[in-house]
C-alpha distance (Angstrom), angle and dihedral (degrees) to the residues before:
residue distance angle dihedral
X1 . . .
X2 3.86 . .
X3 3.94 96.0 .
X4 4.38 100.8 -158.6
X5 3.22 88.5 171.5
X6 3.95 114.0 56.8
X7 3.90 102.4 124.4
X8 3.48 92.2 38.2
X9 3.87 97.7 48.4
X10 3.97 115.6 80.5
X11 3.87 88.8 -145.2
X12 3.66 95.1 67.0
X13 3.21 126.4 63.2
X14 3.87 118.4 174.4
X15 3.88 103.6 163.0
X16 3.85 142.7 -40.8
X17 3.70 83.9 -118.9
X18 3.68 110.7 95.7
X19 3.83 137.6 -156.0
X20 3.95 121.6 -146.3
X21 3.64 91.2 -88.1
X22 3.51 101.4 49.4
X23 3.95 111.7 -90.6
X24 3.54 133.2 99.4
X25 3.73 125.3 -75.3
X26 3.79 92.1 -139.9
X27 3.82 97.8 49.2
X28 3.65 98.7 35.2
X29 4.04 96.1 86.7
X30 3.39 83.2 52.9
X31 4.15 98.6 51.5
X32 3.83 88.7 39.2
X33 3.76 90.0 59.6
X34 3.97 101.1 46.6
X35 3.61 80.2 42.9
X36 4.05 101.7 52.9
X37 3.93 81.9 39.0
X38 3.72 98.0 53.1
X39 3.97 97.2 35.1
X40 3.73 108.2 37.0
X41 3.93 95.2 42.9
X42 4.10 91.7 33.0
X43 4.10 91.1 111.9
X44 3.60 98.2 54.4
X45 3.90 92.9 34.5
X46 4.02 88.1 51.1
X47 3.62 93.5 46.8
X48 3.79 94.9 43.4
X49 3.90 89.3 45.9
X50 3.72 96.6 39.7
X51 4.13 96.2 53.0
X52 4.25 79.6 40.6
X53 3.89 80.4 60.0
X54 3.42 103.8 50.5
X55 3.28 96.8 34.8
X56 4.18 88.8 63.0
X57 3.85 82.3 80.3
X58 3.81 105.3 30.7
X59 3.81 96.2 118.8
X60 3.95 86.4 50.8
X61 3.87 83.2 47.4
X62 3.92 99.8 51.3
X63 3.72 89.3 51.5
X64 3.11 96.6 59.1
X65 3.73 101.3 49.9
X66 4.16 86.6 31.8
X67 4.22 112.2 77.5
X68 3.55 82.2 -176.4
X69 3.45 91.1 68.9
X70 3.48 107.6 53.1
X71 3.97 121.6 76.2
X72 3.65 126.7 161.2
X73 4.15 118.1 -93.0
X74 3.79 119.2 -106.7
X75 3.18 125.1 -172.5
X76 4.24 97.1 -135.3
X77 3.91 127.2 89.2
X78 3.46 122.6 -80.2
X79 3.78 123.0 -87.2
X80 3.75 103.9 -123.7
X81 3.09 101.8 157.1
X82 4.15 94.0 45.3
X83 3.79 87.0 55.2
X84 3.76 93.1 54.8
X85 3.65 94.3 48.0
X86 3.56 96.4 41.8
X87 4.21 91.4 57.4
X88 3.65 87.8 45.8
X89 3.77 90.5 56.5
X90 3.58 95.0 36.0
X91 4.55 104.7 43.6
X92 4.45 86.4 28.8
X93 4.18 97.0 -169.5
X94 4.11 85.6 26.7
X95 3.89 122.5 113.2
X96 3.55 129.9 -146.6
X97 3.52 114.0 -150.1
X98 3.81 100.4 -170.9
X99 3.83 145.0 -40.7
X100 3.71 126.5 -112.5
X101 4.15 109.1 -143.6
X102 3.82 109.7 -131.1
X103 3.98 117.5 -99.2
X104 4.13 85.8 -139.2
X105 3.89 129.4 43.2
X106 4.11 86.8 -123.5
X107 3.47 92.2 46.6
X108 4.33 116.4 96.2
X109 3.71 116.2 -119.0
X110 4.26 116.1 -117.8
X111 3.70 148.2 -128.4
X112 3.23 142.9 -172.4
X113 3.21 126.3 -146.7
X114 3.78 150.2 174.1
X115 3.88 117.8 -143.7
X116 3.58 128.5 -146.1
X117 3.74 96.0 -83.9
X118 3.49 90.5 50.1
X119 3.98 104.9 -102.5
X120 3.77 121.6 144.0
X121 3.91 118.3 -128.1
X122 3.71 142.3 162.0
X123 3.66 117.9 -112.1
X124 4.10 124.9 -161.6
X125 3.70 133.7 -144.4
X126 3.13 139.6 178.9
X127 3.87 100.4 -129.0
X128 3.89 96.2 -153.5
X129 3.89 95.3 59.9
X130 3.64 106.6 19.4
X131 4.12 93.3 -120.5
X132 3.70 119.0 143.3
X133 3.76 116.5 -133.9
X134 3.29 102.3 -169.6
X135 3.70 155.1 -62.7
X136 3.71 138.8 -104.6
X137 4.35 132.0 179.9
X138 3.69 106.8 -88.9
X139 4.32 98.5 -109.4
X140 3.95 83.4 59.8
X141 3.63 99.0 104.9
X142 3.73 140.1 96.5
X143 4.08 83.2 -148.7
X144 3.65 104.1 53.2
X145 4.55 92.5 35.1
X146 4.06 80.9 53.1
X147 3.93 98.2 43.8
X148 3.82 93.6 45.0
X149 3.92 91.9 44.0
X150 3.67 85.5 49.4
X151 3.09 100.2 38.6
X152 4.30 101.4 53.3
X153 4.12 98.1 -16.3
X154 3.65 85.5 -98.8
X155 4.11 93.6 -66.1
X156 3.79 125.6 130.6
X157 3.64 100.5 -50.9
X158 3.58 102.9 -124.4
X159 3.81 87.7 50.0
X160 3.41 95.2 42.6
X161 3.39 96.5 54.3
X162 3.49 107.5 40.9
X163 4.16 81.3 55.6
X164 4.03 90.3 48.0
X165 3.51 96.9 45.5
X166 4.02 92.3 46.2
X167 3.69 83.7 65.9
X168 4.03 83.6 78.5
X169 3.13 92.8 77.4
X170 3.66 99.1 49.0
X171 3.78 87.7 51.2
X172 3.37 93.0 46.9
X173 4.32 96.3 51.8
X174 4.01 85.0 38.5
X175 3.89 86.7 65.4
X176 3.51 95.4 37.0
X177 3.50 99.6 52.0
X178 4.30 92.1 43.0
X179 3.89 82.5 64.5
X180 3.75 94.1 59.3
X181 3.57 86.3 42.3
X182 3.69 100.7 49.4
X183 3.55 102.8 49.5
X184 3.62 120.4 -156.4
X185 3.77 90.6 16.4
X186 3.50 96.3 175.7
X187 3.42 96.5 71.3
X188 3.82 99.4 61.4
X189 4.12 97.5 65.9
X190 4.04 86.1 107.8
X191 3.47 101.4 31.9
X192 3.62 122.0 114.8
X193 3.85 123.5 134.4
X194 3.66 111.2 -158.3
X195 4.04 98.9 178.7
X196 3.62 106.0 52.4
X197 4.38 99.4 82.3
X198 3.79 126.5 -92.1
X199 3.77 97.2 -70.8
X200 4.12 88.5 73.2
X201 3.39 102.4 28.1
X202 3.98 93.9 60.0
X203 4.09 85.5 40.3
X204 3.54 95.8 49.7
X205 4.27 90.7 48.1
X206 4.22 94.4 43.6
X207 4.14 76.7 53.9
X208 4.24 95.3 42.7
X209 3.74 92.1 43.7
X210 4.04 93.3 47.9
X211 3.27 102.6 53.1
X212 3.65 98.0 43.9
X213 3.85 86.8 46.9
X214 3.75 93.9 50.4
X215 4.29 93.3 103.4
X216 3.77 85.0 47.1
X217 3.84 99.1 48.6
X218 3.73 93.1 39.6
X219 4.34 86.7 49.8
X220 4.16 86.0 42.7
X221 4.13 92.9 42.9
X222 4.06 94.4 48.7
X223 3.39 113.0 46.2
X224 3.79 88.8 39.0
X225 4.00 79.8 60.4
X226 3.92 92.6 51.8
X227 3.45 88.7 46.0
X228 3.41 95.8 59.7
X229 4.01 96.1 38.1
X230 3.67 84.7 50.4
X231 3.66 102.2 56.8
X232 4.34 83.9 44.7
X233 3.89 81.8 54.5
X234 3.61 94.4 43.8
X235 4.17 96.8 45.9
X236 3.86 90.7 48.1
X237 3.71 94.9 57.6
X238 3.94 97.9 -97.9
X239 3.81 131.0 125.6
X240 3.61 121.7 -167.5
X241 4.00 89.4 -164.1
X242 3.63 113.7 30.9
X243 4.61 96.6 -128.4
X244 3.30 116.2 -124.8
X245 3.89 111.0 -83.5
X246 4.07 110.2 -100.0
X247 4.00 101.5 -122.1
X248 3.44 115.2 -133.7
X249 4.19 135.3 -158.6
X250 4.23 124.4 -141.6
X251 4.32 95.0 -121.9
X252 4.23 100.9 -115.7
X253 3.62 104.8 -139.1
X254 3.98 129.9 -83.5
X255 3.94 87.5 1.3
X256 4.13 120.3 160.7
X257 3.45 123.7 -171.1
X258 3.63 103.6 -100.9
X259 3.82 83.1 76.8
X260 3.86 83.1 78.1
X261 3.34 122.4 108.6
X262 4.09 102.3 -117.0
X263 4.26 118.0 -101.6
X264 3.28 96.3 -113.5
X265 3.77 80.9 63.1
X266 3.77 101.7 46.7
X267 4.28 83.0 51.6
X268 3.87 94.5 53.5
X269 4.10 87.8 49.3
X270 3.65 95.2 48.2
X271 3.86 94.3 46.8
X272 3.90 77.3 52.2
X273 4.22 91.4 67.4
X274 4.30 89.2 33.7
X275 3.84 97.2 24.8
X276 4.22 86.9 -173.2
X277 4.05 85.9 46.7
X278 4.42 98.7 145.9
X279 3.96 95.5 -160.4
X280 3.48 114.0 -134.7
X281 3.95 98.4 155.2
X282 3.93 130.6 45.4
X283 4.23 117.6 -176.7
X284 3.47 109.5 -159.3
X285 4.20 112.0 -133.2
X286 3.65 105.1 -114.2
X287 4.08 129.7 161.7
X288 4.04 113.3 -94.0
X289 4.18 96.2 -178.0
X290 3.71 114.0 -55.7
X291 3.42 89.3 -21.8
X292 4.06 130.6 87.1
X293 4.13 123.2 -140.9
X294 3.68 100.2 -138.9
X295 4.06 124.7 -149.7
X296 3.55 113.7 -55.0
X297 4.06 116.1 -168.0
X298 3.36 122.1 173.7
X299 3.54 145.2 172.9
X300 3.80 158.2 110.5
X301 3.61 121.7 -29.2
X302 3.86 138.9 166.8
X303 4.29 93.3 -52.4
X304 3.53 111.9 97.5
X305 4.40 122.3 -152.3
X306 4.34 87.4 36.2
X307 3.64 123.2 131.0
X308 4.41 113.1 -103.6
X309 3.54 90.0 -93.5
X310 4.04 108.5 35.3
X311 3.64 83.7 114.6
X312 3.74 112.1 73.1
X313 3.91 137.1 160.8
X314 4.19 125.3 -175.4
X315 3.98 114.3 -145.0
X316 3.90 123.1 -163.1
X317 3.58 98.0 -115.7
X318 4.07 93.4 -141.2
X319 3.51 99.5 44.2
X320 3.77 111.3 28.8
X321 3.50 90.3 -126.5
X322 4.21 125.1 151.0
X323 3.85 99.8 -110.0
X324 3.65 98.0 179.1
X325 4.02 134.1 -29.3
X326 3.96 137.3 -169.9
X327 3.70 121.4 -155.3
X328 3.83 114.0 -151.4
X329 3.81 85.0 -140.9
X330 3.47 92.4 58.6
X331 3.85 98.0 61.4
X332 3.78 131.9 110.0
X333 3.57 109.4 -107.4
X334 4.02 92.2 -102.2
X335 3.36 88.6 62.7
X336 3.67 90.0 49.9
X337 3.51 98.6 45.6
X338 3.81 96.3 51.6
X339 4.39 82.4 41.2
X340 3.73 80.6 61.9
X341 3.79 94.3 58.0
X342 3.71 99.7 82.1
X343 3.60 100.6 54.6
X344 3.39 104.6 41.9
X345 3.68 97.0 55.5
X346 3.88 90.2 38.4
X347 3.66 92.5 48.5
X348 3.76 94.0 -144.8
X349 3.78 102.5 120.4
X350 3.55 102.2 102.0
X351 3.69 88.8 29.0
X352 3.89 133.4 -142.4
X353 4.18 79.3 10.3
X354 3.83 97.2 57.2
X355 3.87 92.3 32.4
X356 4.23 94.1 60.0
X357 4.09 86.5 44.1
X358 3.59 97.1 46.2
X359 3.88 80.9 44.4
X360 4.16 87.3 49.4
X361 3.72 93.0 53.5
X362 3.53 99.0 37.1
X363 4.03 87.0 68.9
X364 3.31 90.3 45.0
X365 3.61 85.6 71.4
X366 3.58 100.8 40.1
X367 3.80 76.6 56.7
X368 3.70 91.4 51.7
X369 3.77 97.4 51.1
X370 4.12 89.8 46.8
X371 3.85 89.4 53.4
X372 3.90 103.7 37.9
X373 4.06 79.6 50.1
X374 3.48 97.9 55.7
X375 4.23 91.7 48.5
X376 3.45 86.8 54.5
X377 3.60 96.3 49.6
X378 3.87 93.1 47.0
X379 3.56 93.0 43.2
X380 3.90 94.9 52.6
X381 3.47 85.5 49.8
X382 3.82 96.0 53.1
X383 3.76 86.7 52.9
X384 3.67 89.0 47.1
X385 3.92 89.1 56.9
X386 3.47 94.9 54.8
X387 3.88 101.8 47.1
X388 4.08 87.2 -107.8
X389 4.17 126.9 136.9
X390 3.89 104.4 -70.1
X391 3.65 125.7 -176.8
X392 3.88 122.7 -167.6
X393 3.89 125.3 -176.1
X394 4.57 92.7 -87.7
X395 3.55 109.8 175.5
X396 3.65 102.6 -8.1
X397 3.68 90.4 81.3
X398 3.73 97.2 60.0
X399 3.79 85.0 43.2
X400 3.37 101.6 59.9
X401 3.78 91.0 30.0
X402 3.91 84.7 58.7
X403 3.74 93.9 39.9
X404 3.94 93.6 54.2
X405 4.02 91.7 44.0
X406 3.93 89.3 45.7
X407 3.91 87.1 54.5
X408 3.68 97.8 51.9
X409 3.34 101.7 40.0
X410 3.94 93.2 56.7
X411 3.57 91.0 36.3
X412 4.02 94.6 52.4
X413 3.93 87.5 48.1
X414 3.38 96.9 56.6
X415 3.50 93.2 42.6
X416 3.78 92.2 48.3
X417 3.72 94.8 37.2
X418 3.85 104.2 33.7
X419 4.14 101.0 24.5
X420 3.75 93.8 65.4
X421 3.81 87.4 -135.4
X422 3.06 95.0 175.8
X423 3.66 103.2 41.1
């Protein structure tokens, strides 16, 4: 919320002491750091933000411009077991590593899978006859281009990310420092003057839209900073919750996988450790060395705020049996906090509902960043006028102008060049 307007504006009041261009002495650190924070980073916060934005309702997005995706909703149980047998008999010398449930009853269930040369692609079904409806390379989707540009702008993901994440924080002082700023804040959530030129009007809506974005920035700001203290953690050797050990089978000898007990199978015995188990994620066995991956189903459950798949059973592959299982319910609340993560900076945990008012807010801070930039700019350029300190974005718009193009042009070539789009 870059206020331009704080000396000038009878709802905040900073100090009676002024500076040279009209604002309090005592408030004015504050102002001049939302202000550097919002202006000078605005291109890589927009972009960040924007493809944040969009990417809210990527699934929704990729179903619409996917056929493949869309399949008519049945009221009968999936086909698990028909959707592994129809890839085998459709990709022969293929493997299907698992099969992501669909996050809407209209929506087609999918694989991934590795063919016999060794590329990764997306396979569909229709969960509620087994049929495949297609294939396409694995980069070919508006949800995975939109999550990895989101994500780390499509760089090297470690460096990406770290850079992404670190954006948190920026968030995070940019609200902080607008409440010092905008004293009184909670008296502006109905004020918008529409009659009083453009100066006020775009003042009094980068005020409106803060404060009634404040939950959503503060959500947005902190998890982005775990995210990015938890990948520090994580690449210097340190877990904050210890995952769930991977269980893992001795290979009998001269097996073949039709000595697997079927899907539908492994489902009914893992709803048999979490009997209200809603399975969103099936892992195919398949041999890792001497040893053999068992089933792994997991899903949603009776917890509420937990990532898709905090819910997750292992079943011996031979004998149906319950291996090992973790109940979402059952963790410590660490676990449950950092469970939590996921969905409430992806907005999906209510589903289409939280999506579109994620989606709602989001904008509203796209339209925050366009009109605390164009303050800034007019104010620098009153300054400018009358021979006062001015300060204009410099080098930090070639930066992040460089930054962004760097991102997309690596990302795009190894998308192009590695993805086998086309394929």
């Amino acid at each position: 919320m870059n206020s331009q307007s704080v000396a000038e504006s009878p709802t905040i009041r900073l100090d009676s002491e002024k500076s040279s261009d009209g604002r309090s002495k005592r408030g004015l650190p504050w102002f001049k750091w939302h202000a550097w924070l919002g202006y000078k980073l605005s291109i890589l916060m927009f972009v960040i933000c924007l493809t944040g934005t969009i990417a809210t309702v990527s699934d929704e997005l990729d179903w619409l411009v996917n056929p493949m995706l869309r399949v008519e909703a049945v009221d009968t149980p999936y086909q698990w077991q028909a959707m592994y047998q129809n890839f085998q008999e459709r990709y022969p010398g293929s493997s299907l590593t698992y099969i992501d449930a669909p996050r809407y009853a209209n929506y087609a269930a999918v694989g991934l899978m590795t063919t016999a040369e060794g590329v990764t692609r997306r396979v569909f079904f229709n969960q509620y006859t087994g049929e495949v409806t297609g294939d396409l390379p694995w980069a070919a989707s508006v949800q995975r281009f939109l999550r990895d540009l989101h994500r780390f702008l499509l760089f090297p993901i470690s460096l990406g990310a770290y850079m992404v994440s670190f954006f948190g924080f920026i968030l995070l002082a940019s609200v902080v420092t607008a409440l010092f700023v905008y004293k009184k804040w909670w008296r502006g959530f109905f004020k918008l003057r529409l009659d009083k030129g453009k100066r006020i009007l775009y003042g009094d809506l980068h005020r409106l839209l803060g404060v009634w974005s404040l939950w959503f920035l503060f959500i947005i700001a902190l998890t982005s900073v775990w995210y990015f203290v938890e990948r520090a953690a994580r690449d210097s050797g340190y877990w904050f919750v210890e995952p769930v050990n991977a269980v893992r089978l001795a290979a009998p000898e001269n097996y073949s996988s039709s000595d697997f007990i079927t899907l539908d199978e492994a489902v009914a015995a893992a709803k048999t450790a979490i009997p209200e188990l809603r399975v969103r994620y099936l892992n195919v066995p398949r041999q890792l060395g001497d040893r053999i991956s068992p089933y792994l189903i997991a899903g949603q459950a009776t917890a509420i705020l937990v990532r898709a798949n905090a819910n997750q059973v292992w079943v011996d592959p031979f004998t149906g049996d319950v291996l090992q299982y973790h109940r979402a319910d059952d963790s410590p609340i660490g676990r449950r906090i950092i469970e939590s993560m996921d969905p409430l900076h992806f907005g999906n945990f209510a589903g289409l509902t939280s999506k579109l008012v994620y989606l709602f807010f989001g904008l509203a801070t796209l339209a925050m960043s366009v009109t605390g930039g164009w303050m800034w700019l007019r104010r620098n350029h009153s300054l400018q006028q009358r021979g006062l300190n001015f300060s204009f974005m410099g080098w930090w718009k070639h930066t992040s102008l460089f930054i962004v193009m760097i991102g997309l042009s690596w990302g795009l070539y190894k998308i192009f060049t590695f993805g086998n789009l086309f394929a």
